[in-house]
PDB file of N, CA, C and O in Angstrom:
ATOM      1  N   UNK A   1      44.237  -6.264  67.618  1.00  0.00           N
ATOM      2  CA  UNK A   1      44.587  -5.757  66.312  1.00  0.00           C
ATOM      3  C   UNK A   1      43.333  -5.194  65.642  1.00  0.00           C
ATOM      4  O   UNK A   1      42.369  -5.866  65.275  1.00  0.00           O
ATOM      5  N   UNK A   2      43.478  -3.844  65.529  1.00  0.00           N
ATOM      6  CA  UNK A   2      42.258  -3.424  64.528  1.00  0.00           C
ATOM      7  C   UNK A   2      42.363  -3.717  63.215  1.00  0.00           C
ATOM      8  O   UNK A   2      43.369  -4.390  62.989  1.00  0.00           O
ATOM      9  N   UNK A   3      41.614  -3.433  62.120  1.00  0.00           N
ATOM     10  CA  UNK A   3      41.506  -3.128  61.145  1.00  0.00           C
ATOM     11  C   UNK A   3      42.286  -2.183  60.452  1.00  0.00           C
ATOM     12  O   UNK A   3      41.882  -1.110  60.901  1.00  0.00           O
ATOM     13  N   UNK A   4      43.147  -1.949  59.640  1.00  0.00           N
ATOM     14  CA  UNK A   4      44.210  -0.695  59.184  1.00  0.00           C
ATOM     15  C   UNK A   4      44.335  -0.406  57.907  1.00  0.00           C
ATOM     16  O   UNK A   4      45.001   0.543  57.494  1.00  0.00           O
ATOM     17  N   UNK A   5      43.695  -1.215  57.185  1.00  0.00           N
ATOM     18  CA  UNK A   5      43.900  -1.372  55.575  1.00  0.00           C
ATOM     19  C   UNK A   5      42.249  -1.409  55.265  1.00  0.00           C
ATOM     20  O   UNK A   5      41.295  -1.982  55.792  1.00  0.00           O
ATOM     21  N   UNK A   6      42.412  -0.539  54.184  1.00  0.00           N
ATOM     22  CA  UNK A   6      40.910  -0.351  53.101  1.00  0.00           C
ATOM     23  C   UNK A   6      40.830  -1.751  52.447  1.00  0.00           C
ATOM     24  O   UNK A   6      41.690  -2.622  52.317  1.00  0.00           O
ATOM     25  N   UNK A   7      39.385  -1.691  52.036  1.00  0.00           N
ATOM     26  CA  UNK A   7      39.108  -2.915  50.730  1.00  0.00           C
ATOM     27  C   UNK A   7      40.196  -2.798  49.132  1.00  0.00           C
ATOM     28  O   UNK A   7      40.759  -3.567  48.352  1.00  0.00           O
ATOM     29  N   UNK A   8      40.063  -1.779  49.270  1.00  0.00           N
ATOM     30  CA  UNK A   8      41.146  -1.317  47.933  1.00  0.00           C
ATOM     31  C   UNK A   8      43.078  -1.885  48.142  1.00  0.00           C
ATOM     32  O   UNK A   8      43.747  -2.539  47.342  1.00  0.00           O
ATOM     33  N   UNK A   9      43.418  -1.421  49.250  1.00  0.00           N
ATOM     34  CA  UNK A   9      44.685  -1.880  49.876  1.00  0.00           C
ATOM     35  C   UNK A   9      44.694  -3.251  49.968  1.00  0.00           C
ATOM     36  O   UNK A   9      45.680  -3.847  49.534  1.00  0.00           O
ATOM     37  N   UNK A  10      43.565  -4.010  50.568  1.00  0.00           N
ATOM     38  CA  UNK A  10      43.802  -5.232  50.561  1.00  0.00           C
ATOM     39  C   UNK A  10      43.859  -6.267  49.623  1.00  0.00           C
ATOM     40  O   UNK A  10      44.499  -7.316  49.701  1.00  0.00           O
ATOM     41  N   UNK A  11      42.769  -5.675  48.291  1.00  0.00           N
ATOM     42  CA  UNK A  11      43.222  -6.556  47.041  1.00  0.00           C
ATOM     43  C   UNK A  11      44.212  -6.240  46.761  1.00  0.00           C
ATOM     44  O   UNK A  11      45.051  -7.138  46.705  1.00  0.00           O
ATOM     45  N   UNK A  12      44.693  -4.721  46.413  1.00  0.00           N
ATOM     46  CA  UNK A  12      46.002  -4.665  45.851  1.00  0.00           C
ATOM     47  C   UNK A  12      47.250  -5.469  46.337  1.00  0.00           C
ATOM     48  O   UNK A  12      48.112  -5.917  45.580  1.00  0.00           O
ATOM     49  N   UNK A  13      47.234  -5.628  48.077  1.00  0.00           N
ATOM     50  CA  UNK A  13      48.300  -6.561  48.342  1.00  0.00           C
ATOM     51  C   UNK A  13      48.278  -8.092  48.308  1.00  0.00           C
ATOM     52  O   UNK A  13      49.297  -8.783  48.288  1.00  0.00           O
ATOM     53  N   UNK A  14      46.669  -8.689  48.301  1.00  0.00           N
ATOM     54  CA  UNK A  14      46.466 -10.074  47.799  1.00  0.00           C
ATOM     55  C   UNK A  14      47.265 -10.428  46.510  1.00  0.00           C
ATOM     56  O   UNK A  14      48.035 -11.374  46.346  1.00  0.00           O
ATOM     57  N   UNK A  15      46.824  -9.230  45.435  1.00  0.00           N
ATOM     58  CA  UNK A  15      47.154  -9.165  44.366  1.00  0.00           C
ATOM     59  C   UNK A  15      48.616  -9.488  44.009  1.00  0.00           C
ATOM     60  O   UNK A  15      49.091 -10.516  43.526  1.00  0.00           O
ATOM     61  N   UNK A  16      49.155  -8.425  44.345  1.00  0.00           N
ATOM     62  CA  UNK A  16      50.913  -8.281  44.430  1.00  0.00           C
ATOM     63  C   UNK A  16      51.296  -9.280  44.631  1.00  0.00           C
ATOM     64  O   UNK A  16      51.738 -10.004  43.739  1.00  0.00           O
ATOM     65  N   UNK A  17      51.226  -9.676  46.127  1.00  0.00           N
ATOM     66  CA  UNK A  17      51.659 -10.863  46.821  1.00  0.00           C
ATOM     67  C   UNK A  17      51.588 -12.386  45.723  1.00  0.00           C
ATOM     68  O   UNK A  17      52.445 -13.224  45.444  1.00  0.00           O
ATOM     69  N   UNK A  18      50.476 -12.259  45.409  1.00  0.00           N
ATOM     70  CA  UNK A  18      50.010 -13.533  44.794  1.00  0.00           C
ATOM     71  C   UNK A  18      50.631 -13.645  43.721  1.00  0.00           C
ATOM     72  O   UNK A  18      50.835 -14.789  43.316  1.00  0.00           O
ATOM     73  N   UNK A  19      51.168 -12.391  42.857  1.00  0.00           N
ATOM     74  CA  UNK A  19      51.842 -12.346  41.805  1.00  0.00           C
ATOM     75  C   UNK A  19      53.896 -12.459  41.827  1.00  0.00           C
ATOM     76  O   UNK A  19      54.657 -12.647  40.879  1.00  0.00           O
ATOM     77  N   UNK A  20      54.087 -12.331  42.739  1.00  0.00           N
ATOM     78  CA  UNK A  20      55.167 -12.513  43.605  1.00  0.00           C
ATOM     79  C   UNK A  20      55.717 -14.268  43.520  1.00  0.00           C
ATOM     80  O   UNK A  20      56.609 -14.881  42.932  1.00  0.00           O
ATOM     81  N   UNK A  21      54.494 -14.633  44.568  1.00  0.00           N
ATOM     82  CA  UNK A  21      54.734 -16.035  44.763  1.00  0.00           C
ATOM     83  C   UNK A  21      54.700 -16.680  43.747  1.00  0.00           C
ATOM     84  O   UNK A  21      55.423 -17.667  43.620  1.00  0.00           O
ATOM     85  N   UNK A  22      53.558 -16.138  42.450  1.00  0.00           N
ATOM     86  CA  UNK A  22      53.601 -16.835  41.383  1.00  0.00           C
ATOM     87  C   UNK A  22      55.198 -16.956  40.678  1.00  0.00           C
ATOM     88  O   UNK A  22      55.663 -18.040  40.326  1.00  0.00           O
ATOM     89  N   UNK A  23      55.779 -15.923  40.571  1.00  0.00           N
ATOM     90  CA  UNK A  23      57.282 -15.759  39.752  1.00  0.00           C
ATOM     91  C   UNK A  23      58.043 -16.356  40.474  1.00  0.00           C
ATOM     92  O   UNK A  23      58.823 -17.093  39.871  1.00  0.00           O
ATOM     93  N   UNK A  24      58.138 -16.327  41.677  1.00  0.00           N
ATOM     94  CA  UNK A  24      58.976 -17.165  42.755  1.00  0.00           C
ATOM     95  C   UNK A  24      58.904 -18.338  42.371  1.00  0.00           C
ATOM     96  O   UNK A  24      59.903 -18.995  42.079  1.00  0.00           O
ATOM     97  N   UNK A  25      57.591 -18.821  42.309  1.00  0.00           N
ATOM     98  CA  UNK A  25      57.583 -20.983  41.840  1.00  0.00           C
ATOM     99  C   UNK A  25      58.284 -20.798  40.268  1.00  0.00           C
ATOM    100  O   UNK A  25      59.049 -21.603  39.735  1.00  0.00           O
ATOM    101  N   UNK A  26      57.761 -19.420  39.657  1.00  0.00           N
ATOM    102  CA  UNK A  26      58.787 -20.350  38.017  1.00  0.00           C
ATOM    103  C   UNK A  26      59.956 -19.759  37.967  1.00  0.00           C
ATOM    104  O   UNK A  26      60.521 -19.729  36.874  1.00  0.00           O
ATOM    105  N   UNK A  27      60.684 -19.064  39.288  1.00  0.00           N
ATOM    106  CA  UNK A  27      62.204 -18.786  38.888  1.00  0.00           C
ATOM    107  C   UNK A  27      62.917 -19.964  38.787  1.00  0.00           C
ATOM    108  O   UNK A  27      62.200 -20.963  38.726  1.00  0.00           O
ATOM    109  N   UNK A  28      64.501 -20.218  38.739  1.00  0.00           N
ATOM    110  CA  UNK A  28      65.131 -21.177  38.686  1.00  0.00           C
ATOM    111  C   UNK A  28      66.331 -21.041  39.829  1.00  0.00           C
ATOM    112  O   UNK A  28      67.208 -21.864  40.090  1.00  0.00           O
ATOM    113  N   UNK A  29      66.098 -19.793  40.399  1.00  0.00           N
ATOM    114  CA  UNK A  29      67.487 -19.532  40.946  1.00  0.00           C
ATOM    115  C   UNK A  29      66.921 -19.162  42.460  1.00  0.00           C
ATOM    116  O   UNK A  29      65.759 -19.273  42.851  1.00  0.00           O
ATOM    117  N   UNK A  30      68.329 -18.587  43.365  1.00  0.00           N
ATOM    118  CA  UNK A  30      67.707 -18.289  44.472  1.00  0.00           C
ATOM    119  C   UNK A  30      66.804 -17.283  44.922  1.00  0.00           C
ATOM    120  O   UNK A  30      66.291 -16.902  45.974  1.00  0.00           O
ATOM    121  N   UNK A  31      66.814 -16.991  43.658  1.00  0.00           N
ATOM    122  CA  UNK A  31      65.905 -15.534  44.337  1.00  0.00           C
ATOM    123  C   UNK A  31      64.363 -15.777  43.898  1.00  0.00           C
ATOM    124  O   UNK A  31      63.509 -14.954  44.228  1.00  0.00           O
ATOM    125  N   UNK A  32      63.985 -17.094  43.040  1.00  0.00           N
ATOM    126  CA  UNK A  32      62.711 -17.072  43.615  1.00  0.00           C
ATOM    127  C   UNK A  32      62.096 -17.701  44.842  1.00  0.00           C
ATOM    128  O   UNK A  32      60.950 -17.444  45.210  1.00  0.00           O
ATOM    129  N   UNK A  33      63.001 -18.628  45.525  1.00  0.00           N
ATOM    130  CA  UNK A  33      62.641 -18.913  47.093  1.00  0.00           C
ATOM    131  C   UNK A  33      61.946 -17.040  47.826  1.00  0.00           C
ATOM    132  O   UNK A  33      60.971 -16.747  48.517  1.00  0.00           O
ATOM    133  N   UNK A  34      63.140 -16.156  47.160  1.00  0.00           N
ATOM    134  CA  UNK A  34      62.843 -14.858  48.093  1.00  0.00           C
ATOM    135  C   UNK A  34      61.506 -14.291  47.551  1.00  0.00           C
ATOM    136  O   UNK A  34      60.772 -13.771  48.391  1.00  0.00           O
ATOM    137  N   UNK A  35      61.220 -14.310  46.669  1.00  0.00           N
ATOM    138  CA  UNK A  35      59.932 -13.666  45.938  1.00  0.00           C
ATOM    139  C   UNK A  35      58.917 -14.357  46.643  1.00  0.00           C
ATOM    140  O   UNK A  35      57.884 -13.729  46.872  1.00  0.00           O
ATOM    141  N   UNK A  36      59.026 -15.722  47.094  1.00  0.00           N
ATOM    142  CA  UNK A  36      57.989 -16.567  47.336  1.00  0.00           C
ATOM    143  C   UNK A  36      57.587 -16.295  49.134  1.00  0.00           C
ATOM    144  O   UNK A  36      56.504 -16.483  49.689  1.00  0.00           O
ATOM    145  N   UNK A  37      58.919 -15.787  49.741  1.00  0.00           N
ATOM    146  CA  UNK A  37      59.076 -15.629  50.953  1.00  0.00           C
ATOM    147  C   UNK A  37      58.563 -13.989  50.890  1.00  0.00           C
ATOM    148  O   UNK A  37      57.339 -13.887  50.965  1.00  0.00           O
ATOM    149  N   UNK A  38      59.149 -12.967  50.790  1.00  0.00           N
ATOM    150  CA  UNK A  38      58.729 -11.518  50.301  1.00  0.00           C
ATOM    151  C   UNK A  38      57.044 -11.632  49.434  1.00  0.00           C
ATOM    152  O   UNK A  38      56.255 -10.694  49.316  1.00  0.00           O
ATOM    153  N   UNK A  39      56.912 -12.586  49.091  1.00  0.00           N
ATOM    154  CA  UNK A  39      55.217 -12.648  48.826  1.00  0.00           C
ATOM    155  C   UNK A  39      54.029 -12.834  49.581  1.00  0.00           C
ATOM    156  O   UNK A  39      52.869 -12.498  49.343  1.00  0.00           O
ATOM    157  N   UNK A  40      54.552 -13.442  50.553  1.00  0.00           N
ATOM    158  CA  UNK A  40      53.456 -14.034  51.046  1.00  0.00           C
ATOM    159  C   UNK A  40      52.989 -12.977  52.231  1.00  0.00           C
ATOM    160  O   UNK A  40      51.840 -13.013  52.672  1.00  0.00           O
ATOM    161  N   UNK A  41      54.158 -11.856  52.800  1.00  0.00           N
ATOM    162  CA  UNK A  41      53.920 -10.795  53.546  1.00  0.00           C
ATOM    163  C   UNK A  41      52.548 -10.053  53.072  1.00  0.00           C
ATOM    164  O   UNK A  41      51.602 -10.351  53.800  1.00  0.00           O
ATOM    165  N   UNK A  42      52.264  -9.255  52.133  1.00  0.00           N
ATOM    166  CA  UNK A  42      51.683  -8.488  51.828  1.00  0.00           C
ATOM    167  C   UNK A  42      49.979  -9.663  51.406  1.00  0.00           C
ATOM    168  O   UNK A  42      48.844  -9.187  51.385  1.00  0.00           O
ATOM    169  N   UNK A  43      50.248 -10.877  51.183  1.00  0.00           N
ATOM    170  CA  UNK A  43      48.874 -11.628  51.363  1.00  0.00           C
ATOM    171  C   UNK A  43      48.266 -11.867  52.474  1.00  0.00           C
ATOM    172  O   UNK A  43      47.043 -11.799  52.594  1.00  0.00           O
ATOM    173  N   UNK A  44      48.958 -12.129  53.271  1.00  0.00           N
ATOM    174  CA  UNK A  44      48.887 -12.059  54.183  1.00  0.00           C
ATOM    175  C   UNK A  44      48.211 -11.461  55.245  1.00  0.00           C
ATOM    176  O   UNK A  44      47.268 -11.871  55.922  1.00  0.00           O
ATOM    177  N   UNK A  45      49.215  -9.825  55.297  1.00  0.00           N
ATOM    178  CA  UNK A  45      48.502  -9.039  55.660  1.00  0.00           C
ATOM    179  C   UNK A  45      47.270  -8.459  55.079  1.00  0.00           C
ATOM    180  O   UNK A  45      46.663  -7.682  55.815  1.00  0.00           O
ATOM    181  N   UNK A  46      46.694  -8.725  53.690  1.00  0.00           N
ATOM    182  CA  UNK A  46      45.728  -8.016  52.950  1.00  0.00           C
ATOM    183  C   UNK A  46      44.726  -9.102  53.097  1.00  0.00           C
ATOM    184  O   UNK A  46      43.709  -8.802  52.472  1.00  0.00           O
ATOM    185  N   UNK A  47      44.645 -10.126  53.625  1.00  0.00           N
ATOM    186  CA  UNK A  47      44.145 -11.093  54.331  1.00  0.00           C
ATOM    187  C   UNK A  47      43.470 -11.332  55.591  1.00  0.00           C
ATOM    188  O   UNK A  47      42.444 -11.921  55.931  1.00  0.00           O
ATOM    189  N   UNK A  48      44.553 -10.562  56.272  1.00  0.00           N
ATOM    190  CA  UNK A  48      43.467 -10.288  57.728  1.00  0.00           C
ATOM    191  C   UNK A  48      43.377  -8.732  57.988  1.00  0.00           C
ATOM    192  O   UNK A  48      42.862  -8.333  59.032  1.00  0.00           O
ATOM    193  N   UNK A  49      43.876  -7.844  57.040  1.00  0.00           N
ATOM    194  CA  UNK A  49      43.633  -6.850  57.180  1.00  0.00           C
ATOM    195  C   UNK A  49      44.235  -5.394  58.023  1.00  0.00           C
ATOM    196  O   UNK A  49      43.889  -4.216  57.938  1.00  0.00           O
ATOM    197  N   UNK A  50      45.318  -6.106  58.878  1.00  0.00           N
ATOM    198  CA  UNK A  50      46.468  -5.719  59.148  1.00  0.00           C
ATOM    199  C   UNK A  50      47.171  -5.195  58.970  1.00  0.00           C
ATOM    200  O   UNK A  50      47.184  -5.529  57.785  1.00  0.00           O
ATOM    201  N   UNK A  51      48.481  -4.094  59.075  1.00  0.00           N
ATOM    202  CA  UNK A  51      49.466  -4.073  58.555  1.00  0.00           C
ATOM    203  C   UNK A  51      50.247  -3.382  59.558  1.00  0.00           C
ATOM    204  O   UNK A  51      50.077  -2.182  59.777  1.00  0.00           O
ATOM    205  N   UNK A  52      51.415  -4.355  60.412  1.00  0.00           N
ATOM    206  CA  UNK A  52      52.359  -3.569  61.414  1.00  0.00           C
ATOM    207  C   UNK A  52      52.527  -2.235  60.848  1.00  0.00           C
ATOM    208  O   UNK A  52      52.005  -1.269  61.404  1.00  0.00           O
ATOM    209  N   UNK A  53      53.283  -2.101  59.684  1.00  0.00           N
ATOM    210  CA  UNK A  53      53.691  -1.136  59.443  1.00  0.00           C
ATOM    211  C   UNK A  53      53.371   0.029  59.481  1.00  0.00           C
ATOM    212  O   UNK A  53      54.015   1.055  59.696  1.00  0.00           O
ATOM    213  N   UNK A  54      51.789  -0.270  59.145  1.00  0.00           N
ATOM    214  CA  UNK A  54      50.784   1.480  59.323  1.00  0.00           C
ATOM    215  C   UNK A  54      50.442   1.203  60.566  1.00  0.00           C
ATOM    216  O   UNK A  54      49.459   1.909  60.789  1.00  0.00           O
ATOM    217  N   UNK A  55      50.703   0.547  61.549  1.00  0.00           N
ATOM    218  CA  UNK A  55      50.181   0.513  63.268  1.00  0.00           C
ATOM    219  C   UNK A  55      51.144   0.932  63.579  1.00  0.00           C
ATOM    220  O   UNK A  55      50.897   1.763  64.454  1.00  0.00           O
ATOM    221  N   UNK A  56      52.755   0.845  63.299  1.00  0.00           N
ATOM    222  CA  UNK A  56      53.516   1.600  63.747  1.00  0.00           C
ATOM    223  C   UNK A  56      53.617   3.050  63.513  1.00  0.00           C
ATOM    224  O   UNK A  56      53.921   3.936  64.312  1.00  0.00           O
ATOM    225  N   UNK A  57      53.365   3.110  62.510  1.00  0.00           N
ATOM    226  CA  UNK A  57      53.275   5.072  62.280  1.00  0.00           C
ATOM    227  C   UNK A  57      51.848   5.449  62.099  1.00  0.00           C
ATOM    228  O   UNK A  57      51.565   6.508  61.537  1.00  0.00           O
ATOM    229  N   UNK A  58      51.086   4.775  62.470  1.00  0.00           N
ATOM    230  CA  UNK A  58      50.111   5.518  62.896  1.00  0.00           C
ATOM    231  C   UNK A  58      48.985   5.936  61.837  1.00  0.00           C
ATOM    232  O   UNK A  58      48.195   6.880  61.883  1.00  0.00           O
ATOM    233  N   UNK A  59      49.197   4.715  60.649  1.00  0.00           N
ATOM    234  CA  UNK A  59      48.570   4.934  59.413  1.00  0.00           C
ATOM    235  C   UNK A  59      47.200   3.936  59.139  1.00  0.00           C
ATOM    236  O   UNK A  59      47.060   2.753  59.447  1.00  0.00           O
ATOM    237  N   UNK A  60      46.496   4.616  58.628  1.00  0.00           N
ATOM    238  CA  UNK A  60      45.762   3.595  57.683  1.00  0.00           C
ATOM    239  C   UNK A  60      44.554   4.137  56.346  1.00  0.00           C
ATOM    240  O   UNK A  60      44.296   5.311  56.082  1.00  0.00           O
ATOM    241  N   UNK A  61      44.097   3.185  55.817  1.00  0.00           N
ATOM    242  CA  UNK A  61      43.487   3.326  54.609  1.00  0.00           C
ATOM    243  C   UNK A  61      42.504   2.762  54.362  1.00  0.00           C
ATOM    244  O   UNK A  61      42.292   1.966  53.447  1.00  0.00           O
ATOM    245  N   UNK A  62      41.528   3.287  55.506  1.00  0.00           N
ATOM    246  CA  UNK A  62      40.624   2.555  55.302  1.00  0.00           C
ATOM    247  C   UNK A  62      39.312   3.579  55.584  1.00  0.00           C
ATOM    248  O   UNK A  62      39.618   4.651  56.106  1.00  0.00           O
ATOM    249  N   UNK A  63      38.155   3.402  55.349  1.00  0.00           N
ATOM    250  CA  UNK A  63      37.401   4.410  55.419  1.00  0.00           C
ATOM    251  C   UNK A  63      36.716   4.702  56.370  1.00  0.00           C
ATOM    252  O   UNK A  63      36.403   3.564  56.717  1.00  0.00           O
ATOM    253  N   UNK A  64      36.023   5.638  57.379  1.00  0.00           N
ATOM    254  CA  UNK A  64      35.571   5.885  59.039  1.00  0.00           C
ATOM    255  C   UNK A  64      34.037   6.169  58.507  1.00  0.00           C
ATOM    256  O   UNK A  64      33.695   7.255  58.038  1.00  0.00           O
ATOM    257  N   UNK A  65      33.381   5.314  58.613  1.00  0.00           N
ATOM    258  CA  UNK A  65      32.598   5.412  58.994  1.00  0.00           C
ATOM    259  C   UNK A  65      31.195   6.022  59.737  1.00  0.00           C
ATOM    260  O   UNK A  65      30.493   5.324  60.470  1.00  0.00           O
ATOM    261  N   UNK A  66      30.872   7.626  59.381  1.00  0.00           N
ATOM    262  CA  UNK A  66      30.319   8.066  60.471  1.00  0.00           C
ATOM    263  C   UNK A  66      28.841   8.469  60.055  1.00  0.00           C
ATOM    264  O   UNK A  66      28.461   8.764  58.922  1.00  0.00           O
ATOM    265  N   UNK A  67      28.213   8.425  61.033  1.00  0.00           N
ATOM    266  CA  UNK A  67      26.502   8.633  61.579  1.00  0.00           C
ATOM    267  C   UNK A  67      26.146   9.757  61.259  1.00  0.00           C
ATOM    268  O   UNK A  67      25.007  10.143  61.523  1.00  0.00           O
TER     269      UNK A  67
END
């Protein structure tokens, strides 16, 4: 697994994510189990830096590096 996501992409999805899970613990109903589950994807991945989704099409956001 390379690298696929920028420094910028990856807070933003720590971010999200983290804000997600947060509303998920103070919902009351079923749908914050899902916020909490749908949250933790995008920490996740902005975590190790990853993201299937841009490895499948062939994307990423991150910056090259050159000499």
């Amino acid at each position: 697994m390379k690298v696929n996501e920028g420094t910028l992409d990856r807070i933003l999805r720590v971010v999200i994510g983290m804000t997600l899970v947060g509303v998920g613990f103070w919902s009351k109903t079923w749908t914050g189990g899902f916020l909490i589950i749908i949250g933790w994807i995008p920490v996740l991945t902005g975590l190790i830096g990853w993201c299937p989704f841009y490895a499948l099409l062939g994307f990423h956001s991150y910056r090259i590096k050159r000499s």
